[in-house]
N, CA and C atoms as a LAMMPS dump frame, in Angstrom:
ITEM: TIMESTEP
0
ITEM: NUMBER OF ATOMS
255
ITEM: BOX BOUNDS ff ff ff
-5.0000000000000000e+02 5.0000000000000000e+02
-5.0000000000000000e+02 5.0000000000000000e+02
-5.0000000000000000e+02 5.0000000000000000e+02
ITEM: ATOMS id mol type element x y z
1 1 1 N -34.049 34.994 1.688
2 1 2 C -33.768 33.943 0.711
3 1 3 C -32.335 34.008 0.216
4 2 1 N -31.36 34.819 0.424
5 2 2 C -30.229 35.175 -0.289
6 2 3 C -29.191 34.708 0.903
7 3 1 N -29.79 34.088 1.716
8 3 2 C -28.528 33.704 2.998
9 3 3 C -28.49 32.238 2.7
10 4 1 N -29.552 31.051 1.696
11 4 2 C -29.29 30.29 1.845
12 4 3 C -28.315 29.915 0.974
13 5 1 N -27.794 28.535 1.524
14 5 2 C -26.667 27.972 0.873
15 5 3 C -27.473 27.269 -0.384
16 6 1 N -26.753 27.616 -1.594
17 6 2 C -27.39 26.9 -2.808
18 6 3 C -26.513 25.632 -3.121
19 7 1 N -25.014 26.01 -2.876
20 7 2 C -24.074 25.123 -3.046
21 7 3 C -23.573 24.189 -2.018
22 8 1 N -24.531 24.134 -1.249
23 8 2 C -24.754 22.986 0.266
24 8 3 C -24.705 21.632 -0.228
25 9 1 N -25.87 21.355 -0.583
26 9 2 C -26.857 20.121 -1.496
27 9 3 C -25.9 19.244 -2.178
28 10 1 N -25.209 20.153 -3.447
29 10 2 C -24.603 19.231 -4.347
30 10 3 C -23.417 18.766 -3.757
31 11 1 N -22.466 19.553 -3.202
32 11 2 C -21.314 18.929 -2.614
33 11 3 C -21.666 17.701 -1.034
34 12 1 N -22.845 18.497 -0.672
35 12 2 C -22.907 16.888 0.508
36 12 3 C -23.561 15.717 -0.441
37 13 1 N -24.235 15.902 -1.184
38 13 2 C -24.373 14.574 -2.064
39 13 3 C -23.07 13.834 -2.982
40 14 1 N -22.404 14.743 -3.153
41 14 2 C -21.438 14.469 -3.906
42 14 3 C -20.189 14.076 -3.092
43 15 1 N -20.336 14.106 -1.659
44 15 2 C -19.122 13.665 -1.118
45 15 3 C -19.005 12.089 -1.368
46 16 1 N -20.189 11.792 -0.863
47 16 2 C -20.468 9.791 -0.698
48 16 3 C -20.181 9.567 -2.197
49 17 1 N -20.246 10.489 -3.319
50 17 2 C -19.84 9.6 -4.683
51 17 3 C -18.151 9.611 -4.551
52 18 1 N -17.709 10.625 -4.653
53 18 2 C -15.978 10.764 -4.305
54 18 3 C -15.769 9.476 -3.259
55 19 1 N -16.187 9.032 -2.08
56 19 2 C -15.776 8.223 -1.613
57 19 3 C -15.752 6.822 -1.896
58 20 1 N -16.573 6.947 -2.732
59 20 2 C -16.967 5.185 -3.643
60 20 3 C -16.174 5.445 -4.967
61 21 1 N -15.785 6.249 -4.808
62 21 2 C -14.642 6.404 -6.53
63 21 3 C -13.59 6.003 -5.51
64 22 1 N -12.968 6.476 -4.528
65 22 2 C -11.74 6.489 -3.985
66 22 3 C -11.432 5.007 -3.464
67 23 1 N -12.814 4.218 -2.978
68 23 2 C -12.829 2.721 -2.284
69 23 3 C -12.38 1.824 -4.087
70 24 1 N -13.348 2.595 -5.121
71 24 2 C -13.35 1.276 -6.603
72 24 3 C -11.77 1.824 -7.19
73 25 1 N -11.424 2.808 -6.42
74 25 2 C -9.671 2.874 -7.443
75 25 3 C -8.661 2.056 -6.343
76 26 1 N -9.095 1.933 -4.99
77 26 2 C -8.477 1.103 -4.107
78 26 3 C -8.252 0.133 -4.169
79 27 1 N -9.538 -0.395 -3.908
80 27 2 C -9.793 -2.223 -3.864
81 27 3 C -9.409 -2.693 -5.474
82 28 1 N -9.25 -2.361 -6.302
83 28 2 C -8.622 -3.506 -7.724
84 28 3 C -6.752 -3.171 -7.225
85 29 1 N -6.186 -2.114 -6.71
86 29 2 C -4.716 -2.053 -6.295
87 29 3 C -4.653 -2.659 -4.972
88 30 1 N -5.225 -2.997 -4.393
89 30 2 C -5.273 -3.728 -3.382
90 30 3 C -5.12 -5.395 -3.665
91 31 1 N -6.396 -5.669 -4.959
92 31 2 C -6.371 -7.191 -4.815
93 31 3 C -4.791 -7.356 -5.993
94 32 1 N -4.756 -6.633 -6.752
95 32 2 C -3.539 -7.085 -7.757
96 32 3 C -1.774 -7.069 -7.188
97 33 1 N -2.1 -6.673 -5.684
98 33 2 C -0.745 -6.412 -4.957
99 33 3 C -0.996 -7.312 -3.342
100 34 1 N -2.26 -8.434 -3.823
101 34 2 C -2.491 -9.378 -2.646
102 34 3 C -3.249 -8.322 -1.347
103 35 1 N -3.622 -7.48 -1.251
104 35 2 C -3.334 -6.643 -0.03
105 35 3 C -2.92 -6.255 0.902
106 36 1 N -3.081 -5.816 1.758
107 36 2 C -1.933 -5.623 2.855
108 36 3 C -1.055 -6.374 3.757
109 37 1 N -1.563 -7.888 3.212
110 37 2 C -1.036 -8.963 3.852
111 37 3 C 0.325 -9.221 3.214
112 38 1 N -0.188 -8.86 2.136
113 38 2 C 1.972 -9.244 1.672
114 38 3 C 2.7 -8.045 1.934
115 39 1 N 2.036 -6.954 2.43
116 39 2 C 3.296 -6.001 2.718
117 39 3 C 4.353 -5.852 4.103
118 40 1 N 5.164 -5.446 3.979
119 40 2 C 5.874 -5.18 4.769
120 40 3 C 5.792 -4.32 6.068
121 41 1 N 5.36 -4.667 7.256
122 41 2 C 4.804 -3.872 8.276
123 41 3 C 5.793 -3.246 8.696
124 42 1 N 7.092 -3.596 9.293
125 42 2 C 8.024 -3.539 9.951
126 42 3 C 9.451 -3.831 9.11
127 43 1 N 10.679 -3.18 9.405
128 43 2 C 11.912 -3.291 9.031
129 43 3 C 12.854 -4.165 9.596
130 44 1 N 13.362 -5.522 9.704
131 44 2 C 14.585 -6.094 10.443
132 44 3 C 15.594 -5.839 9.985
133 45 1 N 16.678 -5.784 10.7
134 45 2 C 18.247 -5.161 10.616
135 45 3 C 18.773 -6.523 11.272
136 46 1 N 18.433 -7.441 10.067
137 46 2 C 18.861 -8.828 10.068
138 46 3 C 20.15 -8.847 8.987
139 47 1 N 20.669 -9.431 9.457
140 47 2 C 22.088 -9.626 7.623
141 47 3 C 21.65 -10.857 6.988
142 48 1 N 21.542 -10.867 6.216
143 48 2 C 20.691 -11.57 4.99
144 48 3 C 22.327 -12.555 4.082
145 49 1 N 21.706 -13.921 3.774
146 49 2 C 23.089 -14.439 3.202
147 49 3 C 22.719 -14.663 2.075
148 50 1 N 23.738 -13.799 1.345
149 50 2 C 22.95 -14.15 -0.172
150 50 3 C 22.987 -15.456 -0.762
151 51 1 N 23.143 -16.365 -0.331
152 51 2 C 23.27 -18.053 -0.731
153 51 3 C 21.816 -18.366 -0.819
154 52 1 N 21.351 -17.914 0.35
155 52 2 C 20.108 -18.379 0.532
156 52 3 C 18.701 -17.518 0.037
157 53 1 N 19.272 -16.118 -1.266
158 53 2 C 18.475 -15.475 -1.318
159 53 3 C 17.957 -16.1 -2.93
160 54 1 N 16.439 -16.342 -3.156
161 54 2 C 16.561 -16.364 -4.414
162 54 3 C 15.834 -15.089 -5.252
163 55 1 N 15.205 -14.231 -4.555
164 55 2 C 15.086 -12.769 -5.743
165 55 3 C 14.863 -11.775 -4.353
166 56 1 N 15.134 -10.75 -4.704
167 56 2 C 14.273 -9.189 -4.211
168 56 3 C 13.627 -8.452 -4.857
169 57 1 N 12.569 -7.633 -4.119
170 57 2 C 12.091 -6.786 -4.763
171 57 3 C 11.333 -5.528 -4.106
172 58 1 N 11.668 -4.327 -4.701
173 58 2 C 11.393 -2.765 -3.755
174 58 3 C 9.605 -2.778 -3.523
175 59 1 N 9.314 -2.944 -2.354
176 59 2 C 7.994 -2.419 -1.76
177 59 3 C 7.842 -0.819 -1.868
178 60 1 N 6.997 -0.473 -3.166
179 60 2 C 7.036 0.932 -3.233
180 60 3 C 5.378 1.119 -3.917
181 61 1 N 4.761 0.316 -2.982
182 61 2 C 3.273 0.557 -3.812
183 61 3 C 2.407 1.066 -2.682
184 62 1 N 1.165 2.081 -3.48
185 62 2 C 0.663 2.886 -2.977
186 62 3 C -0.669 1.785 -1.69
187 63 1 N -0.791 0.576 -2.217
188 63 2 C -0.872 -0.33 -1.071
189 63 3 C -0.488 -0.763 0.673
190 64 1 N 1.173 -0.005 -0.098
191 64 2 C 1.598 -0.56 1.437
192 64 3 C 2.426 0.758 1.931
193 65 1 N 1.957 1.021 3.638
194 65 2 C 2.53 2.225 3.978
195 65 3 C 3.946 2.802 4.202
196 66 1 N 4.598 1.386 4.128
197 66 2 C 6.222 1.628 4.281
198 66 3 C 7.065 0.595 2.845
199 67 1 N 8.436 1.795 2.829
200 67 2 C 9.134 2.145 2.008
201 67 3 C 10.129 0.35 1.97
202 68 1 N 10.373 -0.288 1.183
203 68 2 C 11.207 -1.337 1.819
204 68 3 C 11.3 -2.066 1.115
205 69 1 N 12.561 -3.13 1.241
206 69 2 C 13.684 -4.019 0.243
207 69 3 C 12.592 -5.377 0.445
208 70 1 N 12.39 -6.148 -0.28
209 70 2 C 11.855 -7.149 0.279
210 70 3 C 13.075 -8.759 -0.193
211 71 1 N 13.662 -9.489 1.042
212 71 2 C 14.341 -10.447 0.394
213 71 3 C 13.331 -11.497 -0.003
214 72 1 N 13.63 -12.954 -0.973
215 72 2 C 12.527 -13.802 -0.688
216 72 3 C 13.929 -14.607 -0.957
217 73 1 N 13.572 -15.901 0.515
218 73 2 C 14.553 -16.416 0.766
219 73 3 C 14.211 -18.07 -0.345
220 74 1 N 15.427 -19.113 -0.841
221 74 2 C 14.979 -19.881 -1.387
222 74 3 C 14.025 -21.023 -0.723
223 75 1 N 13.707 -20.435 0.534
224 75 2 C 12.658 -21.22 1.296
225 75 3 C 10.882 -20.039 1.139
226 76 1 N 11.209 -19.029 0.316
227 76 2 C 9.72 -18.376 0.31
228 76 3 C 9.968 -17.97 1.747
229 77 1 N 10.603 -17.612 2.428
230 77 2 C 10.417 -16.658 3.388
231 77 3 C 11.071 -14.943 2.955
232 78 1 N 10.128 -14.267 3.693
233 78 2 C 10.577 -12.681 3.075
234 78 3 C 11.219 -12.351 4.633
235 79 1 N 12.153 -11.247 4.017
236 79 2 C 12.422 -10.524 4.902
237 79 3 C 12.852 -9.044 4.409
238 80 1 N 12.079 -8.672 5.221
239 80 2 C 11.504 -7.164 5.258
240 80 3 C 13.258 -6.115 5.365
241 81 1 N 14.108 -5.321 4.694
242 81 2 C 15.039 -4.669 4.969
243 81 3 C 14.886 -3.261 4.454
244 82 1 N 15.754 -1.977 5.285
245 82 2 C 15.683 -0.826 5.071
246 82 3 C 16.311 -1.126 3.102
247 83 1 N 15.298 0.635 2.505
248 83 2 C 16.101 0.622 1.501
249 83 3 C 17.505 1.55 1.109
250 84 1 N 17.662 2.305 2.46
251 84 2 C 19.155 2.566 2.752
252 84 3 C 20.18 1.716 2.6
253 85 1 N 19.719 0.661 3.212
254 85 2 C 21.258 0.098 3.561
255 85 3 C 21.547 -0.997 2.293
């Protein structure tokens, strides 16, 4: 009787709750940042004219997997730029 695991039980039951905490702290930062559809997949090393820019803003949310400048052009088009340069 002293070989079994006592502390088996609660942690495999308790994994599936941790994972439904981790999906309900996700999905409300997900919908308040549009989801992954407005982020930035990819970087262009386009030159951007600022005539035609009307705001930017730093892609730095735990939403989206990459780091990045976002232009929004006065036509609502984005373009995705390193935040190096």
């Amino acid at each position: 009787s002293h070989h079994m695991c006592l502390n088996c039980r609660p942690t495999m039951t308790g994994l599936p709750f941790i994972l439904v905490l981790l999906v309900a702290v996700l999905v409300p930062m997900a919908s308040t940042h549009g989801g992954t559809s407005n982020c930035c997949l990819k970087i262009k090393n386009t030159r951007v004219n600022q005539d035609r820019l009307k705001s930017y803003y730093i892609q730095d949310t735990p939403s989206c997997t990459l780091k990045a400048v976002v232009f929004v052009t006065k036509k609502d088009k984005r373009i995705c730029g390193n935040l190096r340069d």
